[in-house]
Residue, then its C-alpha position, 0 to 999 in steps of 0.5 A: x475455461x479456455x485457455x486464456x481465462x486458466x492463464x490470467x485466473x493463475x495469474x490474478x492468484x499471484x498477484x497482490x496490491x490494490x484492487x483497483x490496479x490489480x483489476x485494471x492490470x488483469x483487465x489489460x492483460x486479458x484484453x492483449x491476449x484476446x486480441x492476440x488470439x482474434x489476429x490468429x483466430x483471423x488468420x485461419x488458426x482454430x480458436x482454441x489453438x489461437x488461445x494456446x499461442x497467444x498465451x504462449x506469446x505473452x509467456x508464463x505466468x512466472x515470467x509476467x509475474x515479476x513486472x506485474x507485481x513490482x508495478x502493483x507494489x508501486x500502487x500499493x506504496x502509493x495507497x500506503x502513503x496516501x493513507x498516512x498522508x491522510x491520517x495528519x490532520x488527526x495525528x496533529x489533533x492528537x499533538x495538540x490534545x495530548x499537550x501537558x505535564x504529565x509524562x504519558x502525555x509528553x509521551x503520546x505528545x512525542x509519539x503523535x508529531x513522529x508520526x506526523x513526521x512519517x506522514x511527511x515523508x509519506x507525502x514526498x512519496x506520493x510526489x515522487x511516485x506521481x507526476x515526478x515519476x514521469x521525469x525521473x525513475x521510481x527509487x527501487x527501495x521506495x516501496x520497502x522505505x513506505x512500508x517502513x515509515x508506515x510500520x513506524x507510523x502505525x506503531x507510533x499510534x498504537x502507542x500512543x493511544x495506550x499513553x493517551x488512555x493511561x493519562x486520561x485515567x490520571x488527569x482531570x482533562x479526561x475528556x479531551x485525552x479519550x478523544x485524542x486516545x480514539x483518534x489515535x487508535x482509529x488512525x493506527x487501525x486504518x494505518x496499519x491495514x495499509x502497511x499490511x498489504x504493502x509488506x506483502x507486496x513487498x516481499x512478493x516483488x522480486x525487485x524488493x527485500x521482504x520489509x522485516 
């Protein structure tokens, strides 16, 4: 491996967030220092040398790293809140089934339309990390609060689901109570996939607290 090819596979290994903007970022990268290393290449330097200059010019993977992850954090924040965002219809689905007297269903009642609420917030991130962004800066905090809302979403589900099986097993409406308990469980899994990754984009961006 030349020199250019050792300083992005070292800095892909770094890096965590999304795929796709993770592969578009090391895309650019790699494209800015090999067009860097042509211009020196050009003006009569050894290629290999040129590679060597042109990564020093970029500078080391502990100085890109920072900018770098803190825009994957962002990403990933996004996919996060586009996940929870996602996931309403079936938490409104589960609100709606898991309507009745008994208090595991008031309770998974309560639990589901919390995270419906979560989902709304998530909705207003994805506002504010979009189109707004271009007009006004990104909060900072924004990524750990995503994280958050979607921990407490993600957890809202999971107990739900248990309250929904727990009242299926007493009620005579069973049928209905399973299917809202698999809706909740399936959205707690797809949430909670998300919110893993964006803790831990979380806490390698130097610009975040670690979410918890």
């Amino acid at each position: 491996m030349n020199p250019i090819d050792d300083h992005v596979a070292a800095l892909t290994a770094a890096l965590r967030g999304p795929e796709r903007a993770k592969s578009r970022l090391i895309e650019e990268m790699y494209d800015g220092l090999t067009d860097t290393a042509a211009a020196y290449a050009d003006a009569g330097v050894d290629e290999e040398e040129a590679a060597r200059l042109a990564v020093r010019e970029f500078g080391t993977v502990a100085d890109l790293a920072p900018a770098c992850q803190h825009e994957l954090t962002i990403a990933q924040a996004r996919h996060t809140a586009r996940t929870i965002t996602l996931t309403a219809p079936f938490l409104l689905a589960c609100w709606y089934l898991a309507r009745g007297d008994l208090l595991w269903q008031q309770l998974a009642a309560h639990l589901t339309l919390i995270a419906t609420l979560a989902a709304l917030l998530a909705a207003a991130t994805l506002a504010a990390t979009g189109t707004l962004a271009r007009r006004l800066p990104t909060p900072h905090r924004l990524p750990l609060t995503v994280a958050w809302v979607g921990t407490t979403a993600s957890a809202a589900m999971a107990v739900a689901a248990l309250s929904l099986t727990i009242a299926a097993v007493l009620a005579t409406n069973w049928l209905l109570l399973t299917a809202a308990g698999v809706l909740a469980a399936a959205s707690h899994a797809v949430v909670a996939t998300s919110v893993r990754a964006c803790r831990r984009c979380v806490g390698l961006s130097p610009a975040q607290p670690a979410a918890g």
